[in-house]
KESE-491057 format. One line per field, with one value per residue (C-alpha): residue number from 1; residue in one letter; x, y negated, z. Coordinates in nm, 3 decimals. Example, Ala and Ser with C-alpha at 12.3 -4.5 7.8 and 13.67 -1.06 7.14 Angstrom:
2
nr [1:2]
rest [a:s]
c1 [1.230:1.367]
c2 [0.450:0.106]
c3 [0.780:0.714]
% end
This chain:
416
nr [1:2:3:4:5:6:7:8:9:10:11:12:13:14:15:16:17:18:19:20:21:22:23:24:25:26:27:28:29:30:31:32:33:34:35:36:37:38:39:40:41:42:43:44:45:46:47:48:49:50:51:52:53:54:55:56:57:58:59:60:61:62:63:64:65:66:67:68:69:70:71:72:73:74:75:76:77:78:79:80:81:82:83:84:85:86:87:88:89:90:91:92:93:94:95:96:97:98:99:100:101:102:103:104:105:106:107:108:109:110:111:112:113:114:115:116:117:118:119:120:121:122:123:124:125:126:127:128:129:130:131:132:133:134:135:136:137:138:139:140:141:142:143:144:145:146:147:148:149:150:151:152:153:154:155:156:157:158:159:160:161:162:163:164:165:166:167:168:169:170:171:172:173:174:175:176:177:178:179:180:181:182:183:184:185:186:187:188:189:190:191:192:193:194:195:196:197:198:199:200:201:202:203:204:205:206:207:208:209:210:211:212:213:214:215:216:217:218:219:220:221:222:223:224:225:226:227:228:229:230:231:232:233:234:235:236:237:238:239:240:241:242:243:244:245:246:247:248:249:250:251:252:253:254:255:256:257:258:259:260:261:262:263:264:265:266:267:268:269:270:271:272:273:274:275:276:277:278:279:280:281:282:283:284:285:286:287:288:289:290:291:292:293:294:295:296:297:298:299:300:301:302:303:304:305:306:307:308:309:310:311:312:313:314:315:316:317:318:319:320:321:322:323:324:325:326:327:328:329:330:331:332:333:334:335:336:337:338:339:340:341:342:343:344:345:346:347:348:349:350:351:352:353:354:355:356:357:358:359:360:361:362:363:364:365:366:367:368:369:370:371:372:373:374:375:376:377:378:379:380:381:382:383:384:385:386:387:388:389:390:391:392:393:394:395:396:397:398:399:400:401:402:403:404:405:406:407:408:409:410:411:412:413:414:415:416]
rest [x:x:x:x:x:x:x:x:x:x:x:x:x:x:x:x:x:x:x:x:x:x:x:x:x:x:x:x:x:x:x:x:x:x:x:x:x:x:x:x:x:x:x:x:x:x:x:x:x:x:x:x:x:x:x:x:x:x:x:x:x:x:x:x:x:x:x:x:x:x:x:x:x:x:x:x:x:x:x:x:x:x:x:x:x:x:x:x:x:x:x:x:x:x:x:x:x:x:x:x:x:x:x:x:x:x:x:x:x:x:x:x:x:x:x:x:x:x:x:x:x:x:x:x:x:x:x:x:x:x:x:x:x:x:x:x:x:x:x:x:x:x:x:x:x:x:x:x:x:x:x:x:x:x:x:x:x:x:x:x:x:x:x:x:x:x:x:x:x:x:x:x:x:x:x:x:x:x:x:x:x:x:x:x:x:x:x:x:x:x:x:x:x:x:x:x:x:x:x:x:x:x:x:x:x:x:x:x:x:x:x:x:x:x:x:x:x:x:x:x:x:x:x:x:x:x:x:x:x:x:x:x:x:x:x:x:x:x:x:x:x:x:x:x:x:x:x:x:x:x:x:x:x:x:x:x:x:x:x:x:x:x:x:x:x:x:x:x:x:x:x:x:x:x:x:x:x:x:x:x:x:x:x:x:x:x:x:x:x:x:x:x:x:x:x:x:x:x:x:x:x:x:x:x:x:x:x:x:x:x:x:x:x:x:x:x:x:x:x:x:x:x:x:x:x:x:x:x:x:x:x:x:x:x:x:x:x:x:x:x:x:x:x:x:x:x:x:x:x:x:x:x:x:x:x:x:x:x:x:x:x:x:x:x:x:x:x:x:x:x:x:x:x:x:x:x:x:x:x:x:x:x:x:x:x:x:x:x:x:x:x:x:x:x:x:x:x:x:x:x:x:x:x:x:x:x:x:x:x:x:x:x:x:x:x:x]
c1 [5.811:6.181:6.327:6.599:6.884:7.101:7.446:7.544:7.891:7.960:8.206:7.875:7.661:7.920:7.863:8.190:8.235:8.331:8.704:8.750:8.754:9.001:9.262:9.449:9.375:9.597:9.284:9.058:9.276:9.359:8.965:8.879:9.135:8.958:8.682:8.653:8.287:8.039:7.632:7.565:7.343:7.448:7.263:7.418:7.303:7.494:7.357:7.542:7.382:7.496:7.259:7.018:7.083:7.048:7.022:7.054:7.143:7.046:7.288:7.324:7.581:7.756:8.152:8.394:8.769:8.944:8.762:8.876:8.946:9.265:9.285:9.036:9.213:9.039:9.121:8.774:8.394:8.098:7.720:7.527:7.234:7.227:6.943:7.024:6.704:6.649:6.321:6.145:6.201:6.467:6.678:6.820:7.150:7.306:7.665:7.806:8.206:8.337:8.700:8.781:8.389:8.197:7.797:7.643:7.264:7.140:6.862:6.678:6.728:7.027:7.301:7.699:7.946:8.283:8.592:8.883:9.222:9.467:9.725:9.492:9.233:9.066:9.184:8.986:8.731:8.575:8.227:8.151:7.962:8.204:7.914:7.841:8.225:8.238:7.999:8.232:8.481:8.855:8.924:8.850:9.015:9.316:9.580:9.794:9.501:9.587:9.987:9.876:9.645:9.960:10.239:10.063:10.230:9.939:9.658:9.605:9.515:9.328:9.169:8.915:8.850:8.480:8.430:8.095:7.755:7.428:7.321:7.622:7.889:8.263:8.369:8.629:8.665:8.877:8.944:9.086:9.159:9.356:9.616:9.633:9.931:9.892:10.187:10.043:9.877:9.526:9.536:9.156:9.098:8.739:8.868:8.820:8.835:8.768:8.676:8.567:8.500:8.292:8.422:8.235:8.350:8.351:8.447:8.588:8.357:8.281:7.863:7.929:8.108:8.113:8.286:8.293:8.485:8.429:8.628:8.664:8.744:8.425:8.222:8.152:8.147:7.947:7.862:7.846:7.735:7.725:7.529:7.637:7.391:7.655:7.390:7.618:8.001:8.197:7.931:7.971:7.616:7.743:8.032:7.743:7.518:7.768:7.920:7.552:7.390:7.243:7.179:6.748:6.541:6.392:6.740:6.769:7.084:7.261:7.194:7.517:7.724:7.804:8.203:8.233:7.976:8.131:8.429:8.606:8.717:8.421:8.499:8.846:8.713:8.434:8.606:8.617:8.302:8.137:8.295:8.156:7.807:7.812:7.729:7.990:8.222:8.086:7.696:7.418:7.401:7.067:6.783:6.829:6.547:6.466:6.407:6.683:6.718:6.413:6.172:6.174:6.201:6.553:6.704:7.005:6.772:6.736:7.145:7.154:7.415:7.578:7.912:7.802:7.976:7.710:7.829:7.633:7.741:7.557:7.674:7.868:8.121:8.418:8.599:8.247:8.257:8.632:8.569:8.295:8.492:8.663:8.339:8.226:8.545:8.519:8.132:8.277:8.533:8.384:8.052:8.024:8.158:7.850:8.001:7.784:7.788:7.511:7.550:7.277:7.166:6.889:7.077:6.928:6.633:6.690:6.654:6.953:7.187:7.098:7.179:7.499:7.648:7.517:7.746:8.044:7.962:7.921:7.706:7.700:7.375:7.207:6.931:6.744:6.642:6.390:6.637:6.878:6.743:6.830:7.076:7.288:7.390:7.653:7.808:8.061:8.069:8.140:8.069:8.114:8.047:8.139:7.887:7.974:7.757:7.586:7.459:7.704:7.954:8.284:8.442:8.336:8.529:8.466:8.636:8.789:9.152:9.419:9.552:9.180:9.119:9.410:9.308:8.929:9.017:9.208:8.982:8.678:8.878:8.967:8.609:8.434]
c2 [-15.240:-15.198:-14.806:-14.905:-14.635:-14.539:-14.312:-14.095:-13.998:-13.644:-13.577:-13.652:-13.452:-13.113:-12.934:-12.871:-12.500:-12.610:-12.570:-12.214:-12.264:-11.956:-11.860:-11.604:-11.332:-11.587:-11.858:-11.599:-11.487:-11.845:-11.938:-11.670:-11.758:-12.085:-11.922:-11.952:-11.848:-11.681:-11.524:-11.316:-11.023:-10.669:-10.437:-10.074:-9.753:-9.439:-9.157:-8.791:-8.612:-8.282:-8.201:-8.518:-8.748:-9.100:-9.382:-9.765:-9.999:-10.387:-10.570:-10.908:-11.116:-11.372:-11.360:-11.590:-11.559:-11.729:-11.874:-12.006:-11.710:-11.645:-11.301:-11.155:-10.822:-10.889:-11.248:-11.245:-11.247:-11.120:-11.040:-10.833:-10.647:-10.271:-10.133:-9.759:-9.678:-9.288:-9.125:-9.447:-9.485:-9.738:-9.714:-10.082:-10.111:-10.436:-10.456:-10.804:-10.903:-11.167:-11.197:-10.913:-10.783:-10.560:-10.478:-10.211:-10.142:-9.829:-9.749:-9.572:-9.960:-9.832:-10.137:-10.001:-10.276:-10.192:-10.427:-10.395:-10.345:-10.615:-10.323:-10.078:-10.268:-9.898:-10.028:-10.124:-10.429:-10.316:-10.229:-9.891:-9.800:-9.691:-9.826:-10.123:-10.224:-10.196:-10.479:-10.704:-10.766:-10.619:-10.920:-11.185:-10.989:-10.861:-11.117:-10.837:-10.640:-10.804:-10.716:-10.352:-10.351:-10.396:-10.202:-9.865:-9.679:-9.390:-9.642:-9.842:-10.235:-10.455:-10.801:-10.852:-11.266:-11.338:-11.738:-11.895:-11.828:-12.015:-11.714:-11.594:-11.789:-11.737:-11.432:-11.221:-10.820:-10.632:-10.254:-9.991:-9.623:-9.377:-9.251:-8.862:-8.594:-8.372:-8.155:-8.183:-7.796:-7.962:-8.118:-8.186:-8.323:-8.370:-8.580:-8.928:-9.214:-9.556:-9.894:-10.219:-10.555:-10.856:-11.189:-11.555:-11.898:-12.141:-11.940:-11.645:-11.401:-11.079:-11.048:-10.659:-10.381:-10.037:-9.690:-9.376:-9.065:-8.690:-8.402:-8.214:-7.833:-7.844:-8.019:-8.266:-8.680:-8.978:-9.327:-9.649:-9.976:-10.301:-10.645:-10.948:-11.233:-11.581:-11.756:-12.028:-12.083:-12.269:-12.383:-12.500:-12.360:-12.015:-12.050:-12.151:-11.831:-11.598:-11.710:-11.809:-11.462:-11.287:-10.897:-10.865:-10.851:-10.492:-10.314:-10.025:-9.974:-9.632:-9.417:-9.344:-9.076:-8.844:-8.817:-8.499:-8.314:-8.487:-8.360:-8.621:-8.380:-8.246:-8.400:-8.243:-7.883:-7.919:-7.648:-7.396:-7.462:-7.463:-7.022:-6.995:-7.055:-6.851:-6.429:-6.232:-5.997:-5.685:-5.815:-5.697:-5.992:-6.195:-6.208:-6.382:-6.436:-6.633:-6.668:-6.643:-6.877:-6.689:-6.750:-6.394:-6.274:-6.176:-6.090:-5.969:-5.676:-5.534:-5.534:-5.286:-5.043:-5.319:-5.509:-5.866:-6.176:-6.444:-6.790:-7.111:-7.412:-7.715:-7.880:-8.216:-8.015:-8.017:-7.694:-7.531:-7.554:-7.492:-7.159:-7.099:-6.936:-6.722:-6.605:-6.521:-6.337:-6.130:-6.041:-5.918:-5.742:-5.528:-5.555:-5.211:-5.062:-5.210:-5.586:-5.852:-6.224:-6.411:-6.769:-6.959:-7.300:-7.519:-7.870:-7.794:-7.650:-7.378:-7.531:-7.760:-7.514:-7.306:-7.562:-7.622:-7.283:-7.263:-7.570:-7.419:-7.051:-6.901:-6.610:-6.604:-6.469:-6.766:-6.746:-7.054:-7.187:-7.472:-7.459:-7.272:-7.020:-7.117:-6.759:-6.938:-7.269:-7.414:-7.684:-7.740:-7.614:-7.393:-7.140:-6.765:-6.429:-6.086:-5.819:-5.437:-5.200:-5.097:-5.447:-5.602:-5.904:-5.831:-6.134:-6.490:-6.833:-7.221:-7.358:-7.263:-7.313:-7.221:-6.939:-6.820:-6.614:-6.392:-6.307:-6.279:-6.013:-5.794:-5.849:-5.719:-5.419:-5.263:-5.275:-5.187]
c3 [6.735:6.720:6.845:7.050:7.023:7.274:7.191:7.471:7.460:7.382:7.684:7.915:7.712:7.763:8.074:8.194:8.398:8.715:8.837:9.004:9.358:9.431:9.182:9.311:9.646:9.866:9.813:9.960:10.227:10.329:10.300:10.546:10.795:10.842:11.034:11.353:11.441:11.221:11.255:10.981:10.941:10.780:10.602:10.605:10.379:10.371:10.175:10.144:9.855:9.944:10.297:10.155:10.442:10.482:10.705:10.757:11.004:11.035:11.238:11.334:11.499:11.614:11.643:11.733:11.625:11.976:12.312:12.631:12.799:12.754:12.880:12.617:12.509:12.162:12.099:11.977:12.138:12.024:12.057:11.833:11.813:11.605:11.458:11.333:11.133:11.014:10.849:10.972:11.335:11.448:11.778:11.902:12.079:12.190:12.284:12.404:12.473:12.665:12.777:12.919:12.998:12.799:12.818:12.611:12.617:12.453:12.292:12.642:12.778:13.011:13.042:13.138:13.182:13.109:13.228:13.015:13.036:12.906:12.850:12.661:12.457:12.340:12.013:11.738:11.776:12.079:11.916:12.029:11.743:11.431:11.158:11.341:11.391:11.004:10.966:11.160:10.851:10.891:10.715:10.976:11.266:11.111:10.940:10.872:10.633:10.358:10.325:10.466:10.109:9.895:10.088:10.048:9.804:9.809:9.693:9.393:9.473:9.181:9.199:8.986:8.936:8.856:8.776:8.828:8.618:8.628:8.822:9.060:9.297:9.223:9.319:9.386:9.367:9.555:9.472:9.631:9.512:9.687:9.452:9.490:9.457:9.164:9.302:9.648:9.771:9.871:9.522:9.375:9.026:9.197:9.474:9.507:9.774:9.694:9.837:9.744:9.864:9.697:9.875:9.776:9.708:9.909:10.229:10.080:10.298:10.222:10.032:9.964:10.089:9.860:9.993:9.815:9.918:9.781:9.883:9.596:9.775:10.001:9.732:10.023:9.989:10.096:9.962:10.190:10.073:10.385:10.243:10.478:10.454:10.660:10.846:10.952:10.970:11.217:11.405:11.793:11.854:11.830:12.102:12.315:12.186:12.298:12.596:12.725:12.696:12.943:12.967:12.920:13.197:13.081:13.117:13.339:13.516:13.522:13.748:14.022:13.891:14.257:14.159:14.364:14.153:13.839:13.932:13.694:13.471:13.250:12.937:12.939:12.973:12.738:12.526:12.823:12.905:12.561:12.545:12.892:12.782:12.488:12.503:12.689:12.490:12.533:12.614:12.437:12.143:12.192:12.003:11.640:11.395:11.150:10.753:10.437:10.144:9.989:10.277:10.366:10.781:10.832:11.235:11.418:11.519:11.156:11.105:11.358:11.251:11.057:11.168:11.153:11.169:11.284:11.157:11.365:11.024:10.882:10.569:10.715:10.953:10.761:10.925:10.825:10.481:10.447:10.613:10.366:10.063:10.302:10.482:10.107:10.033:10.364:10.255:9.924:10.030:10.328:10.267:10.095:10.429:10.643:10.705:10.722:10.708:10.858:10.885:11.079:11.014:11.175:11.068:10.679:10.468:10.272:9.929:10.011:10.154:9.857:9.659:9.786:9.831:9.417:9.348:9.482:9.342:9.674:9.821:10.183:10.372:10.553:10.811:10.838:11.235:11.344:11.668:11.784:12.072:12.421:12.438:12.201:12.351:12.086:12.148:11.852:11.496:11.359:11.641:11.568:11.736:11.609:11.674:11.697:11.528:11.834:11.908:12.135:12.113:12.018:12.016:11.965:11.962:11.799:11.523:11.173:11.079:10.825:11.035:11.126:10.798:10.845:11.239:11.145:10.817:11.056:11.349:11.099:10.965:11.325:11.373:11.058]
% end
């Protein structure tokens, strides 16, 4: 039996990597601007290691870049569905835009419809949520994005061009790192902010978002990561989706708002309000109990005698734990003439905040709270009262600012 042989050229045998599909950020940029309609779902995790918090959200949606009404304020509609998910349980919230209509349902089932105005779009991409508008990409709603990228002097811009594996797509990376001031007063060698986006051949869409920021004074950051998952791309079907939907037959509409006990004007004096609620100057402080870092009873009733400066925090509100060193200085400096600090958390456990005020070398008496006592309704952070030595308020007020050390050093030393 003869072997018949064949010879297979060695050109056929090679295989050839296949031509890159993008070869510079323009390909990408031009890819994207291609879409017109899009249903993708979004996977978002943000974790801040400094009060151990976390939680996710699964979106999913269906956008479309330009439809036939031409008043939309957004030159864009859209109808998604949010799921925030935290320790387990997950709240759903469905927002929906057409032209110039928008319809939010929250997660107690309650639908609000909300016409817009042509002349003030509320800015943005109309998604009321600021985590969920993230997972629409900046990239398909903003032509202008990509020049913004490179004309900012204060960042630094790099493309990173990954060619195709066995394994992985083409790819290109897109970095961003805010560039900071070493002359510049707030100046951090801790400090860092930094973006980046993972965008795929053949559409150029975004398959990862990454954020990291950290604040190096208040030892305070968070990381961010969104995973899109394109279910289809320029698709008619979606057009239909979106334009077709209907608000769900289990909504609950809002109950009438009586304008002349709403008085219109709430929001605006939310401040006044807020120092209304709290103790009056010169009122016997309320009760105040609760345990320190160490697990040990500790109450406004046993610093009796004491000037004491009670501090309502939780590690997340920036003007918080900028006011921290200060508080720390102040406990230092007049403690040994019967000044006390007391700040009062029920946002934390102990071992974190311990943790924390460790990281940033700073000793500042804490009393830990389930919840904060009906006699102390605060409504903003950080909110601070002053108590005499004989047990009644002195002064009290919200917020922490650069000028706000000064008047609270000479406000403790006419009273000490």
């Amino acid at each position: 039996m003869k072997r018949i042989l064949f010879f297979i050229p060695l050109a056929l045998l090679a295989c050839n990597q296949p031509e890159p599909v993008f070869t510079d950020a323009d390909d990408v940029r031009h890819a994207i601007m291609q879409i017109e309609n899009a249903q993708f779902r979004a996977h978002v995790t943000k974790t801040v290691e400094a009060d151990d918090s976390q939680f996710e959200r699964e979106v999913t949606m269906q956008w479309l870049r330009a439809h036939a009404a031409k008043d939309s304020t957004y030159d864009m509609a859209w109808m998604l569905e949010d799921g925030f998910i935290q320790a387990g349980d997950t709240s759903i919230y469905i927002y929906h835009l057409w032209a110039n209509e928008k319809t939010y349902i929250g997660a107690d089932s309650t639908k609000s419809v909300d016409t817009l105005d042509s002349q003030n779009p509320r800015n943005g991409n109309g998604i009321g949520n600021y985590y969920a508008a993230l997972t629409l990409p900046i990239a398909l709603t903003n032509s202008t994005w990509w020049e913004e990228l490179e004309s900012d002097s204060l960042v630094d811009v790099k493309w990173e061009h990954l060619l195709p594996t066995r394994s992985t797509p083409e790819q290109f990376i897109l970095t961003r790192t805010a560039i900071q001031d070493s002359t510049a007063e707030d100046f951090h060698p801790q400090s860092l902010n930094s973006l980046k986006w993972i965008f795929q051949a053949p559409n150029g869409l975004p398959v990862r978002y990454e954020q990291s920021w950290y604040e190096g004074d208040i030892m305070y950051g968070s990381d961010m990561t969104i995973e899109w998952t394109w279910d289809d791309v320029n698709q008619p079907a979606i057009v239909n989706t979106i334009a077709d939907w209907t608000a769900p037959d289990w909504i609950k509409e809002p109950e009438p708002v009586d304008s002349e006990v709403a008085g219109g004007g709430g929001s605006e004096n939310w401040f006044e309000e807020a120092m209304a609620s709290l103790p009056a100057i010169g009122a016997e402080a309320p009760a105040l109990a609760g345990l320190n870092l160490k697990g040990e009873p500790v109450s406004l009733e046993a610093l009796t005698g004491q000037l004491v400066y009670v501090d309502f925090w939780y590690i997340g509100c920036g003007p918080c734990m900028s006011a921290l060193p200060h508080l720390a200085g102040m406990q230092e400096e007049f403690g040994p003439e019967g000044f006390t600090v007391l700040g009062v958390n029920h946002h934390q456990k102990a071992k974190t905040v311990q943790r924390y005020l460790n990281r940033r070398e700073l000793d500042v008496p804490q009393m830990m709270l389930d919840s904060l006592p009906k006699e102390y309704p605060v409504a903003a952070y950080p909110t601070w009262c002053l108590v005499g030595r004989d047990g009644r308020i002195i002064d009290r007020n919200i917020g922490y600012s650069e000028d706000t050390g000064a008047f609270l050093d000479s406000l403790v030393q006419v009273n000490l």
